[in-house]
N, C-alpha and C positions, 0 to 999 in steps of 0.2 A: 186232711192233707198236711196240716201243719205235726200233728203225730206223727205220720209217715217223716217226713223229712228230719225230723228229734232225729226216729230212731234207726234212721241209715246213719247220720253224724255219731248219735252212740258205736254205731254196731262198727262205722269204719273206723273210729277212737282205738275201739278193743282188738282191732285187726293193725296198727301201727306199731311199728315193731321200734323196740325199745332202743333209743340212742347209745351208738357203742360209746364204753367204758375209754377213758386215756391209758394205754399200757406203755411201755417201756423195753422196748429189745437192747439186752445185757450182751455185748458184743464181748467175751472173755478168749483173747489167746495171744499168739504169735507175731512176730515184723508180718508174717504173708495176710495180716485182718489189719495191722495199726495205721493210724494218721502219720504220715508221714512230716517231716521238717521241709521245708522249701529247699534247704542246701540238699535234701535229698532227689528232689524232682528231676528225673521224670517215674523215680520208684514212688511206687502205688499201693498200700494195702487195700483189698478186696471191700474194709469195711467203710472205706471213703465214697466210695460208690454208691455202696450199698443203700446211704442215709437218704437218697435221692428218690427211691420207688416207693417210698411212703405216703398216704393219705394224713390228715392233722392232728388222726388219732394217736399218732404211734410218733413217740421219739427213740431214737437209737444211740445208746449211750456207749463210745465205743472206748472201750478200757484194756483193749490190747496193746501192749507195747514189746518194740523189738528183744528178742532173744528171750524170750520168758519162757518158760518151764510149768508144769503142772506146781511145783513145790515155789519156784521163787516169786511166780503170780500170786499165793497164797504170803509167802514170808515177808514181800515188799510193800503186804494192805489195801493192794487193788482188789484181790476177793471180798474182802471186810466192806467196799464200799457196796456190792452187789448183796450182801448180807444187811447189811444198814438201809441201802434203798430200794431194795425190792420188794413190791407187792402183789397180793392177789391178781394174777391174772399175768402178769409180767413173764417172758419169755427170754429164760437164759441159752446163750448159743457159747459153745465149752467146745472153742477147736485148740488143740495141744500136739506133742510130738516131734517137732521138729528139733527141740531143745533138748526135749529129756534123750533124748536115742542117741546123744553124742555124749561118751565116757570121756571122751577129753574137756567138754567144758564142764564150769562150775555147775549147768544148770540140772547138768544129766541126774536124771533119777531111774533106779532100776523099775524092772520090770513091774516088782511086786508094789514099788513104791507107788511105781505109774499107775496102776490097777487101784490102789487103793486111793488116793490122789482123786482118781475121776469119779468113786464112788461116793465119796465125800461132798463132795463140788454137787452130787447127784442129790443129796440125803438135802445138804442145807438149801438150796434152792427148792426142793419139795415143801420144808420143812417154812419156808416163806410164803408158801402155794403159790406159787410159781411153777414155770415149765419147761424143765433145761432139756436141750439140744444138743445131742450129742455131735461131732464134726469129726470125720477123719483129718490128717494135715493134707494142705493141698500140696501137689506131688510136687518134687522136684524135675525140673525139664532133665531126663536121661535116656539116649536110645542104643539101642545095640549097633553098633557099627557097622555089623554084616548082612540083618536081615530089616532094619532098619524100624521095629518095632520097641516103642516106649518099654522102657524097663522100671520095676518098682522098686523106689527108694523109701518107703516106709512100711515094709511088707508086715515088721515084727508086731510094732507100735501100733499099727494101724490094726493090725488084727484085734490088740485089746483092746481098742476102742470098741470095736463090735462085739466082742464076746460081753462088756458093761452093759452096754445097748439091751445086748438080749437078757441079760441076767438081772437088769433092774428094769427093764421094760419102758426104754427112751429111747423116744423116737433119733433114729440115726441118717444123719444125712452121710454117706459113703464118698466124700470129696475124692479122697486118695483117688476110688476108680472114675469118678467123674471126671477130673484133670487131666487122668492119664488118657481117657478117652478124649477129651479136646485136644490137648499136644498130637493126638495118633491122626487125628484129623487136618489140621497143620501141616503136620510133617515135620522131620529133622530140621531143615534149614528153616522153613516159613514159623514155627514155631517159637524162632528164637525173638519174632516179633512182640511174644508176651510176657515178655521179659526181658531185664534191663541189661539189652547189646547194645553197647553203642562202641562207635571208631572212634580211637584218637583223635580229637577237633570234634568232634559230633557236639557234643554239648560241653555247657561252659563249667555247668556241676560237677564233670568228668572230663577233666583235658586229656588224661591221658588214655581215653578210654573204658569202659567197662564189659566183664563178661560173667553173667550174673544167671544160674539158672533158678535159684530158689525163690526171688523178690520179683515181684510183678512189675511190670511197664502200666502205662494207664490202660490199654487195650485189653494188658492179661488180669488186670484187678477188675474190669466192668463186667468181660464175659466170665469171670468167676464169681459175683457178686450175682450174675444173670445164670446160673449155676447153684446157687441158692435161693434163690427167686424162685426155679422152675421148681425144687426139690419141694419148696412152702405152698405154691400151688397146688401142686399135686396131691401132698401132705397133712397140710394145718389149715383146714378152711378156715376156721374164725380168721388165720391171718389172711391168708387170700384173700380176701374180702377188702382189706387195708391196703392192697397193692393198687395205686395209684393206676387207672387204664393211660394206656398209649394215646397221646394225642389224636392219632385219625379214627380212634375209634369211639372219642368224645362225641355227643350229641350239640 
């Protein structure tokens, strides 16, 4: 009897599956992913949300910040820190575009720059064994005025992110039509709830009012954050696995 009972302890030993590893989710991009300043509340990046559906395995290092660019993310040493502390197994998330696709600011990079840019970003996160994530930009709030159907504001940029995707074989989370299918959902007017409208006296942040369709409110940064959530489920079981369940659905 006392054999038998050994070798179910053995046998269930060898049947325990093995404690997940600590990883690191490398949050790299835009204002529409960054920690925002308190003078800015009630705007919201996506990735402030985001750090909340996590189990204790997983921290979320989030190194976006406003108006960056594929090129000035790299030139200001915020990539350098994602190259310095990245390791095996860690999951780089590379959403870009909103900055470089404007020729008027400093940050714009052309086309081919942009292409090459996310290829690079692609090669040295590899080259860490690591697992970058490619991200379209989340859309800007735009609709047609006549038939009242979202229109897209990152048609060009947003393509190369996909055609990268495909050509280096990373996995791509498709935000651009994500977003534009929640705004579609919404509607023109309810829509401008996910994102920072506010009236003159609304808030103390903005006396004189705000009308913002690119920068998220808390509402449009959680369901865009639950937007990548769904894409990870679907997508990356090892992280799935790390997404914290829903209270009611706790034992």
């Amino acid at each position: 009897m006392r054999k038998l009972v050994v070798s179910l302890v053995l046998l269930l030993m060898a049947y325990t599956l093995p404690e997940k590893k600590n990883i690191t989710l490398w949050l790299c991009g835009d204002s529409t992913m960054s920690i925002k300043d308190k003078r800015a509340y009630p705007e919201t990046g996506w990735g402030m949300p985001f750090v909340y559906f996590w189990d204790s395995t997983v921290v979320v290092e989030n190194l976006a910040r406003n108006g960056r660019s594929t090129s000035s993310f790299r030139n200001e040493g915020l990539w350098k820190k994602v190259v310095d502390g990245a390791k095996e197994g860690d999951y780089v998330f590379v959403q870009f575009g909103h900055n470089d696709e404007v020729p008027t600011k400093k940050t714009y990079t052309t086309e081919v720059e942009f292409k090459n840019n996310l290829k690079q970003y692609v090669a040295e996160a590899r080259a860490k064994k690591a697992i970058p994530i490619l991200l379209t930009p989340m859309a800007r709030r735009s609709f047609d005025s006549t038939s009242g159907k979202v229109k897209g504001t990152h048609d060009v940029y947003a393509q190369i992110i996909r055609e990268v995707a495909r050509q280096e074989k990373v996995v791509l989370f498709d935000m651009d039509k994500l977003t534009q299918q929640l705004y579609q959902r919404f509607g023109a007017e309810n829509s401008k709830l996910l994102f920072l409208h506010l009236k003159p006296g609304e808030h103390p942040n903005y006396p004189g009012g705000k009308e913002d369709n690119t920068h998220f409110s808390e509402l449009g940064a959680r369901l865009a954050a639950q937007l990548v959530l769904d894409e990870i489920r679907t997508r990356i079981a090892e992280l799935s696995e790390r997404i914290v369940k829903p209270v009611a659905n706790r034992s």
